[in-house]
C-alpha positions in Angstrom: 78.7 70.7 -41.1 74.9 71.6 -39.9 75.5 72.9 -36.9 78.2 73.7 -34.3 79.0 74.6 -30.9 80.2 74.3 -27.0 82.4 71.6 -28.7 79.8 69.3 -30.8 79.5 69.2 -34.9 76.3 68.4 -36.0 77.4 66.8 -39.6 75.3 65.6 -42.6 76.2 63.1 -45.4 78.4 60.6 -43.2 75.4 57.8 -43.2 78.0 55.2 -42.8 80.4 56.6 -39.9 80.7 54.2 -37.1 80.4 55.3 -33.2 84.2 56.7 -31.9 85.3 57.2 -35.7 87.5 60.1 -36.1 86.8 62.3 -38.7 89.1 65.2 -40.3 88.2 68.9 -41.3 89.3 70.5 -43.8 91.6 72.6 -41.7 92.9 69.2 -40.0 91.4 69.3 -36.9 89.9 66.1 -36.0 86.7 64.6 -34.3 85.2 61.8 -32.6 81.6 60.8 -33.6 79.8 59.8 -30.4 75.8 60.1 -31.7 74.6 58.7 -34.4 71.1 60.0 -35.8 68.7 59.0 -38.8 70.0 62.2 -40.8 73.0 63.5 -38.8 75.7 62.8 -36.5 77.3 64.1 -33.9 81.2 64.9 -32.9 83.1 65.6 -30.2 86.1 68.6 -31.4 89.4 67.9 -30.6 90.2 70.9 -31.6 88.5 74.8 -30.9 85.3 75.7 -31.8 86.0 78.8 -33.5 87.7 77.5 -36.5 85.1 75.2 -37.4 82.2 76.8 -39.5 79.0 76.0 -40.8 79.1 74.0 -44.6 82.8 73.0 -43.9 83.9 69.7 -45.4 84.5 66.9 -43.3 86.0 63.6 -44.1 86.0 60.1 -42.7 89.4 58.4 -42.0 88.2 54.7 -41.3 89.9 54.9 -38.2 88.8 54.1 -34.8 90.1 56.9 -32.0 93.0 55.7 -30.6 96.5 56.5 -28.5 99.5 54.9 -28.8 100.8 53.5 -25.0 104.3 52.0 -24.5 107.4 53.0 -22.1 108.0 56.1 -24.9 105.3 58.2 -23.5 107.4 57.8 -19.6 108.7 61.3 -19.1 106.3 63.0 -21.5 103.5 65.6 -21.9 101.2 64.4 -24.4 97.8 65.8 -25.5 94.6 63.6 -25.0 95.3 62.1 -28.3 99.1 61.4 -27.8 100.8 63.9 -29.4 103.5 65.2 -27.7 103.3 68.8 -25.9 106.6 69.0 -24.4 108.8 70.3 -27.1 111.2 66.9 -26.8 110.2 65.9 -30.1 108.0 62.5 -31.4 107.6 59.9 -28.6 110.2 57.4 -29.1 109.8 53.7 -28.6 107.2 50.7 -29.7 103.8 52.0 -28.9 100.7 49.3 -29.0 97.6 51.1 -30.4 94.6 51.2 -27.6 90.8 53.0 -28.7 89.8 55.4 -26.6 86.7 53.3 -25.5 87.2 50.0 -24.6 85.0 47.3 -22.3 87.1 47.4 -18.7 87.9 43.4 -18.1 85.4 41.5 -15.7 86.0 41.1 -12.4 87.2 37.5 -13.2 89.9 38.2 -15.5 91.3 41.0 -13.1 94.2 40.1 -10.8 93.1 40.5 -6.9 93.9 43.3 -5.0 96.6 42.4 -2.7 99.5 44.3 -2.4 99.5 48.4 -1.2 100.2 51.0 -2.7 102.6 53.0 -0.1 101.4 56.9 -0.8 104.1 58.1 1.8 101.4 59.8 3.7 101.5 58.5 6.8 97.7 59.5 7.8 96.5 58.1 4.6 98.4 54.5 4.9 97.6 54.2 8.7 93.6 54.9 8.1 92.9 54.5 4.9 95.8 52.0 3.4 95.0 51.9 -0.4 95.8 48.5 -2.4 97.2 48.1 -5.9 94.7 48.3 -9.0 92.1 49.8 -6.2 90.4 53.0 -7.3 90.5 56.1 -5.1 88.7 59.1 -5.0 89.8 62.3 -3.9 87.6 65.1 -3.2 87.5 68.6 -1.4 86.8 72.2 -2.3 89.4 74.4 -3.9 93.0 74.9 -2.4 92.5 71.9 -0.3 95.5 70.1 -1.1 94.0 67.5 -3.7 96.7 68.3 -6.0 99.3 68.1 -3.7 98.4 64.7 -2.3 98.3 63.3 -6.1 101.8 64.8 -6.7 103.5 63.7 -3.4 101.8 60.0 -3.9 103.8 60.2 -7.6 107.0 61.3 -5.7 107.0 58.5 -3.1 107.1 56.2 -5.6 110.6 56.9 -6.4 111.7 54.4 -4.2 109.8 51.6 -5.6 111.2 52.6 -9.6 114.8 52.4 -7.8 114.4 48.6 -6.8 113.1 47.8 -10.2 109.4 47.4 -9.7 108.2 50.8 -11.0 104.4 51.9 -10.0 104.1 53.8 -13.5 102.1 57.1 -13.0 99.4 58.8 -15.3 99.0 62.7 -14.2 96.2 63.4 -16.2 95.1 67.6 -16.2 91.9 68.4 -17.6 91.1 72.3 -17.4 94.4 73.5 -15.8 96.3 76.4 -17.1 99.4 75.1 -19.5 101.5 77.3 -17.0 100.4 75.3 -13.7 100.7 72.0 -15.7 104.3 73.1 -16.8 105.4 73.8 -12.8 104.0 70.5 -12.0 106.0 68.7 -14.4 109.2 70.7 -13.2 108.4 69.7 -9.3 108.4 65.9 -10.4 111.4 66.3 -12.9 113.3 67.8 -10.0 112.3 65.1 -8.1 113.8 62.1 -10.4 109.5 61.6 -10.8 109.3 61.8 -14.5 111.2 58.8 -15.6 107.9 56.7 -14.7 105.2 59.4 -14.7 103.4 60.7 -17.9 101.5 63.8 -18.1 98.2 63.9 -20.1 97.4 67.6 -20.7 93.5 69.1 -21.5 94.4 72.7 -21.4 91.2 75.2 -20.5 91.8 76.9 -23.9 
């Protein structure tokens, strides 16, 4: 290790590392290389900063960065890298191995946009009705309900697991406090919202 900080290893030696390789520190904590210089490269930390030092041995692993995705992960908090957070033990079930980075399908091989996606909020499916596989934004300042319109979309679609055709849900928190992630997660598992939701957690810490 050169250099480190704000997240990113500077590393010497690794002349042959490929672009989204993981490496591994000597204290396991793991890294995605994402620059790749004459002399150097450069990794993203999965792991803090402060335990990471200058001269520190890293190693690669061969492998591409990955997560395993299959029905397991339903009901589960997992870590960007799909380990589970939860306490519940290893995910369970036949998980297919997707990288992290990976060329979205052209428009021609995507199926078309026809069917809605019922949010339950009667203002947003009067106005502004939004379709399966459709991307939607949501934006506003803090304590604007943003959150709360993510969580009662996830809940409405109770209805539509019940009759068999599940609209699988991906709650992905980046920055939130473990504690706020933890309530949300009790709010859908009181709900009956977890058997087809999974919760992606990137604490602030």
């Amino acid at each position: 290790v050169l250099q480190v900080g704000d997240g990113i290893a500077r590393i010497y030696g690794l002349s042959n590392a490929e672009s989204n390789e993981l490496l591994e520190f000597e204290n396991g904590i793991e890294a995605i290389v994402l620059n790749l210089e004459e002399d150097n490269i450069g990794a993203v930390l999965l792991g803090p900063t402060e335990e990471i030092n200058e001269g520190d041995i890293v190693k690669r692993t061969g492998r591409i960065a990955s997560i395993g995705v299959g029905e397991g992960l339903l009901g589960r908090v997992i870590s960007p890298t799909g380990q589970p957070l939860d306490g519940k033990g290893p995910v369970e079930g036949k998980l297919y191995i997707m990288p992290f980075e990976r060329k979205a399908p052209g428009v021609i091989f995507r199926q078309p946009v026809k069917q809605p996606l019922q949010t339950g909020i009667k203002a947003i499916d009067a106005m502004i009705p939004i379709g399966r596989g459709q991307r939607e934004l949501i934006i506003g300042d803090r304590q604007t309900g943003k959150t709360a319109i993510a969580i009662d979309t996830i809940i409405n679609q109770r209805s539509n697991y019940e009759k068999g055709k599940p609209v699988y849900c991906v709650y992905v928190a980046v920055g939130q406090k473990g504690s706020t992630v933890a309530n949300i997660a009790k709010i859908l598992e009181e709900h009956g919202a977890m058997k087809y939701t999974v919760i992606v957690l990137a604490t602030a810490s």
